[in-house]
C-alpha positions in Angstrom: 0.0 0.0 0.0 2.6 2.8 -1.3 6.1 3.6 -0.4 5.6 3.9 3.5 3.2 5.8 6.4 4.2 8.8 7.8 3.1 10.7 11.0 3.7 14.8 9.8 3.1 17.7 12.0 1.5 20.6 9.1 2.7 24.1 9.7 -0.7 25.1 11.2 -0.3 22.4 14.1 -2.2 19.6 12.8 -1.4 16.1 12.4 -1.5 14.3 8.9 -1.2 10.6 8.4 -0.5 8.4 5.4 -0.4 8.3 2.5 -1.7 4.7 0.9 -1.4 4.3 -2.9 -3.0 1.6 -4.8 -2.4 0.2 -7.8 -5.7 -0.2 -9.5 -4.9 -2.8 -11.7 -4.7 -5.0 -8.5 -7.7 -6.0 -8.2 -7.4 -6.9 -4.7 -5.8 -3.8 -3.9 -9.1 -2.0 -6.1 -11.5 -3.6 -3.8 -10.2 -2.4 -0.6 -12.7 -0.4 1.6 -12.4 2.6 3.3 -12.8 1.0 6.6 -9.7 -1.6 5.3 -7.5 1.7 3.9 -8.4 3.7 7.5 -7.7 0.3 9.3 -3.9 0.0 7.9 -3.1 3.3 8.1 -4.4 4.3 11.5 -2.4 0.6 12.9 0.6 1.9 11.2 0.6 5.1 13.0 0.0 4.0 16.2 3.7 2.6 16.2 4.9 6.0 15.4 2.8 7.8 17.0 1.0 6.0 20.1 -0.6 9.0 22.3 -2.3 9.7 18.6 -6.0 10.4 19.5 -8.1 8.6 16.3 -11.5 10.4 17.8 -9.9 13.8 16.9 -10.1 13.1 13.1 -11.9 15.8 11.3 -11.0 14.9 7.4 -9.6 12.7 5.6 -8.2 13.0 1.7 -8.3 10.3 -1.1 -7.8 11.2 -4.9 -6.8 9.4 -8.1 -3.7 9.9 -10.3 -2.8 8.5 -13.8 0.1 6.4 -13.7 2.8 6.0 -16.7 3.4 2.3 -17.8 6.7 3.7 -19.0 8.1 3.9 -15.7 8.8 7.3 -16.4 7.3 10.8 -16.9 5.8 11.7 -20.6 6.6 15.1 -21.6 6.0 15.3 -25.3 3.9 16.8 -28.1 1.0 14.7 -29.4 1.6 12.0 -32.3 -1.5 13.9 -33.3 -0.9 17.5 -33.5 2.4 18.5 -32.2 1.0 22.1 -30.9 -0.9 19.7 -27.9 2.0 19.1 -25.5 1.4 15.9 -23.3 2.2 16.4 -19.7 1.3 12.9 -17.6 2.6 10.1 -15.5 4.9 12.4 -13.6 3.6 11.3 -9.6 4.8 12.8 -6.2 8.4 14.4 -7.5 5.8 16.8 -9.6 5.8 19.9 -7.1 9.4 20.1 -6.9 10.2 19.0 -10.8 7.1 21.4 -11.8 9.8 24.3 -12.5 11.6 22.2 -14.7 9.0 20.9 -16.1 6.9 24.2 -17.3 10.5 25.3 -18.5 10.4 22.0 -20.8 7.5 22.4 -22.0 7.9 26.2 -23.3 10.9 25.0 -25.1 8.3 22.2 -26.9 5.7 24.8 -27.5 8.9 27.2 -29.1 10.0 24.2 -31.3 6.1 23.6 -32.4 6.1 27.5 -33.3 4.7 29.5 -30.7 5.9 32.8 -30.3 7.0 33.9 -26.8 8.2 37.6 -26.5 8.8 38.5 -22.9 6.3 40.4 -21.0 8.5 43.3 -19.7 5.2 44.1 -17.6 5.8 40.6 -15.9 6.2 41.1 -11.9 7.3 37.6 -10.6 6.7 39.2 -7.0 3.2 38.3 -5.4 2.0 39.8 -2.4 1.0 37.3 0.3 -2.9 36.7 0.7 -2.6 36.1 4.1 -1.3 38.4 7.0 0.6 36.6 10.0 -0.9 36.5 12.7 0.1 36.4 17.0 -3.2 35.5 19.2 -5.9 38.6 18.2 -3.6 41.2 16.8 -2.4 41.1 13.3 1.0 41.8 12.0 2.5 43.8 10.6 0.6 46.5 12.5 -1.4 49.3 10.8 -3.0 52.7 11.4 -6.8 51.4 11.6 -6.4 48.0 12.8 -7.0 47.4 16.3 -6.7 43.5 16.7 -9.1 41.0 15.3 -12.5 40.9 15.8 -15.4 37.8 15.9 -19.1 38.2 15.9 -22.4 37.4 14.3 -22.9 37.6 10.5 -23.4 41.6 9.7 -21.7 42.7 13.2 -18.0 43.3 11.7 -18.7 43.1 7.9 -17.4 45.4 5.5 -19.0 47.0 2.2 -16.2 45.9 0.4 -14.6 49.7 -0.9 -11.4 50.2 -0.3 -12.2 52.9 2.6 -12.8 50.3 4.9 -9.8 48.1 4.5 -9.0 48.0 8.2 -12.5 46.9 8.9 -12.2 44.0 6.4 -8.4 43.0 8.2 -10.2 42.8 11.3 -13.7 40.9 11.2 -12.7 37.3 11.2 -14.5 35.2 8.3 -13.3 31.7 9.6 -12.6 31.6 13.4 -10.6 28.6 13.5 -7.3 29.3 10.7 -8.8 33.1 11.8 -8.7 33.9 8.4 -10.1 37.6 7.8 -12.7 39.2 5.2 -9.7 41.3 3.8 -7.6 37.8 2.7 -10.6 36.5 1.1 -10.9 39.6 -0.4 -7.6 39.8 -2.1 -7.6 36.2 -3.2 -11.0 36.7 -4.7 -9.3 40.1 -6.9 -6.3 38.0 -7.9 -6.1 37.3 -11.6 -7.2 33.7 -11.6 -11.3 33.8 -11.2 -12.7 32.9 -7.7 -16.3 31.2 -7.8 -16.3 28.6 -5.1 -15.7 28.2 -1.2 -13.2 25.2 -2.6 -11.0 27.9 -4.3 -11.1 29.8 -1.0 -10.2 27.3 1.3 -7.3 26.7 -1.1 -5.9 30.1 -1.0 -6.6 31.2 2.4 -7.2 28.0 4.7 -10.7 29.5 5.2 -12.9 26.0 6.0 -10.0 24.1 6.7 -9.9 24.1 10.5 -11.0 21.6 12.9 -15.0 22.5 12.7 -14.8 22.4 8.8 -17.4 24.8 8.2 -19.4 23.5 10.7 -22.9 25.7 10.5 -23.6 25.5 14.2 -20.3 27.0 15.0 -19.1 30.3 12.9 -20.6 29.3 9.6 -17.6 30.3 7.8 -18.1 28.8 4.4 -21.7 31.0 4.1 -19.4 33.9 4.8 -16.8 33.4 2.4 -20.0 32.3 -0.4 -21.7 35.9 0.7 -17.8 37.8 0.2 -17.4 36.0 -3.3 -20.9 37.0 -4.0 -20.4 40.8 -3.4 -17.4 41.2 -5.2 -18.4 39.1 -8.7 -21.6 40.9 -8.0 -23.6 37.6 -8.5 -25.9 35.9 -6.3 -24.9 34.0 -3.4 -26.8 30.9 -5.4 -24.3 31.4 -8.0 -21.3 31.0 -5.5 -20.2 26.8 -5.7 -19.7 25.2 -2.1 -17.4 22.8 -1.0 -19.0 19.0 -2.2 -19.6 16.0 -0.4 -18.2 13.6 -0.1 -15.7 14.9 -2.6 -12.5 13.1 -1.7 -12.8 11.8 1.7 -12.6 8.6 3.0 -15.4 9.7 6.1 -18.7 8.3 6.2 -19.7 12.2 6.8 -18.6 15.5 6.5 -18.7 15.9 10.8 -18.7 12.6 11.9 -20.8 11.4 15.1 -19.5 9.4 18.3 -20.5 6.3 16.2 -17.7 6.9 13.4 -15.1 7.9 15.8 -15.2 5.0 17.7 -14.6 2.7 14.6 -11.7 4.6 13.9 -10.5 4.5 17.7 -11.0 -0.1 16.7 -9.1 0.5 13.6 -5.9 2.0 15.2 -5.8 -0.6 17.6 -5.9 -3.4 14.9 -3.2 -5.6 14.5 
């Protein structure tokens, strides 16, 4: 079941086991449930990790990659129109080859006869989305801000102009990653289009803490849908929300006493 389970602490404090991989051509290793897949990897931990509280899970990730049979990566054109450049099979060393790669690439697309003059307007410098954070004051400090702030929907809430920036760094969207209305804001006016919580929680860890958006607790992912809503200046129907079950292995998106309990048996399986 892959190269080997890890116990990783994230940089927000969280604990993240795994990761399986199965070959679905095995059919035995295609069959496998969720329950079988928690089972091994939660058993696993537990010898690297034994004070590792199971009942404290709040997600869980699964996806699907397509694998080479060449035993390497394919970067080529297509045998069927060499403008289409194929870009496949290239696995886990991706995000630190992905430099290379899009530098490989260009040189295809300049051999297949694409023009590329540089864009002298280019500016390879982004300015962070998010602003660090210690307890409820926000760094680095500003004429305005006075420390963050939490309340009902409405209480804190911005229009959204420009004038009341320091309002929008201070009314905390999601109380848990404490992720403000002004760093969704400045995702959401980034050049790559915003329409969905999922793009959100991406950029800004809004959705992403241990409630998960729960309603009965801050409701953050309404929020963030009524912020993307304002500035596309669509309706908040229009605004996509974060699916289920997506690519979890949980039964549920907050899973009940019931659920936690399995998982606390399939730790302590042999």
């Amino acid at each position: 079941l892959g190269k080997g389970v890890l116990v990783q602490t994230t940089l927000w404090g969280n604990l993240i086991l795994g990761p399986t991989a199965r070959d679905m051509h095995n059919e035995e290793a295609r069959n496998m449930s969720p329950a079988t897949v928690q089972e091994y990897i939660l058993s696993k931990c537990k010898k690297l990790c034994p004070y590792f509280d199971p009942k404290e899970t709040f997600h869980a990730f699964c996806g699907a990659r397509a694998k080479s049979s060449r035993g390497d990566w394919i970067i080529e054109p297509s045998s069927k129109d060499g403008n289409f450049i194929h870009v496949a099979g290239i696995d886990s060393p991706g995000l630190a080859g992905s430099p290379a790669i899009a530098l490989e690439v260009v040189r295809l697309l300049q051999e297949a006869g694409l023009e590329t003059p540089a864009n002298k307007s280019f500016n390879p410098n982004r300015a962070p989305i998010i602003t660090p954070k210690a307890g409820m004051l926000v760094y680095p400090p500003k004429i305005g801000r006075r420390g963050l702030k939490m309340g009902p929907v409405g209480k804190n809430d911005s229009n959204g102009t420009d004038a009341e920036e320091a309002k929008m760094a201070s009314n905390v969207i999601c109380k848990c990653e404490k992720v403000t209305e002004l760093e969704v804001v400045r995702a959401v006016r980034r050049s790559l289009p915003i329409d969905s919580t999922q793009a959100i929680r991406k950029r800004t860890r809004a959705g992403m803490g241990h409630c998960q958006g729960d309603p009965e607790n801050y409701n953050c992912e309404c929020r963030v849908k009524a912020i993307i809503a304002r500035e596309n200046n669509v309706s908040v129907e229009e605004v996509g929300s974060r699916p289920w079950p997506a690519t979890s292995t949980l039964s549920q998106r907050w899973i009940d006493d019931d659920e936690k309990k399995d998982l606390e048996k399939r730790m302590a399986a042999q």
